[in-house]
N, C-alpha and C positions, 0 to 999 in steps of 0.2 A: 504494500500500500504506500504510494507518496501521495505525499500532501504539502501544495505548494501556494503560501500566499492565504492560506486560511486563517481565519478568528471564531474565537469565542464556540468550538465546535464541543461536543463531550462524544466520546465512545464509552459504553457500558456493556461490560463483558464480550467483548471484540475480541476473536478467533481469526488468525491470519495463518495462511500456509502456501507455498508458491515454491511450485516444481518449475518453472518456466524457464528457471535462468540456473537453475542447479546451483550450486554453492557460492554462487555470487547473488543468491537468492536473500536481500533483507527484508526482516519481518515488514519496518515502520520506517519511510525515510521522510525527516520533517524539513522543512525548508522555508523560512522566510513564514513563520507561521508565527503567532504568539494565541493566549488565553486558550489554550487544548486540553484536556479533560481525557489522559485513560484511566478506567476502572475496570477492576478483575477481568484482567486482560489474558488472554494465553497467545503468545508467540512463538510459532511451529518455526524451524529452519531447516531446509532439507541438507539428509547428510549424503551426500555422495563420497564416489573414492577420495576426491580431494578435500572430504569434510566439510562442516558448516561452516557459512557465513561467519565470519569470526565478530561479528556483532549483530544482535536483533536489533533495535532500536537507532538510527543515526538522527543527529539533531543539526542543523547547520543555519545560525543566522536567526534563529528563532526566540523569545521571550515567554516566558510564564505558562512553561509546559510542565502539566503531572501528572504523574503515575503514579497508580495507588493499586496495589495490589498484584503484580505481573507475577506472571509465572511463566518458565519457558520449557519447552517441548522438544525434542530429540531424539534422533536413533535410540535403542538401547545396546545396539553393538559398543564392545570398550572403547573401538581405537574413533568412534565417530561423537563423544562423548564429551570432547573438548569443546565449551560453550568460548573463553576468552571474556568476552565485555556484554553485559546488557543492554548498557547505554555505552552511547560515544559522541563525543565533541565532535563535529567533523573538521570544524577550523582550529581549535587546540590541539586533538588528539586526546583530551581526560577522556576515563571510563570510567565507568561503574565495572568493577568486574563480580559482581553479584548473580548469580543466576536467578535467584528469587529476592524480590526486596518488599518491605511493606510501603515504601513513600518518597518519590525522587519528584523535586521541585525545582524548576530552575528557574531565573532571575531577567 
């Protein structure tokens, strides 16, 4: 799901999953968005041979985003089990390297 240029939206209990692009596959890309609203979210990332997206959520340029309640989803094979970041800055590079968190707010 990208979401480009949005305000003031909320998603509640939002389900994403997207084989399309295989491991370049992210859950949530935000972009130039601010006042977004996710709750009890589940964010699927497909594992292929070269493994998951090494982030679910990307944020870039964006204001007063939160999430509240994520949970993320995965192969259960070992070697495809490395999640890396839930969140990511895309213009800094910080992450959340949380796989499940209760409350990420940004500013």
């Amino acid at each position: 799901m990208v979401l480009r240029r949005v305000s003031n939206w909320q998603f509640l209990g939002l389900q994403t999953e997207d084989h399309i692009h295989g491991w370049r596959s992210q859950a949530v890309e935000i972009e130039r968005s601010r006042d977004l609203l996710f709750a009890n979210s589940v964010f699927f990332r497909v594992a292929t041979v070269l493994g998951p997206h090494p982030c679910s959520v990307g944020i870039l340029d964006s204001k007063r985003i939160t999430l509240r309640g994520h949970r993320g989803f995965r192969d259960k094979t070992p070697e495809y089990t490395q999640w890396g970041a839930a969140v990511r800055d895309r213009r800094t590079g910080r992450t959340v390297p949380e796989v499940e968190y209760t409350l990420i707010r940004t500013r």
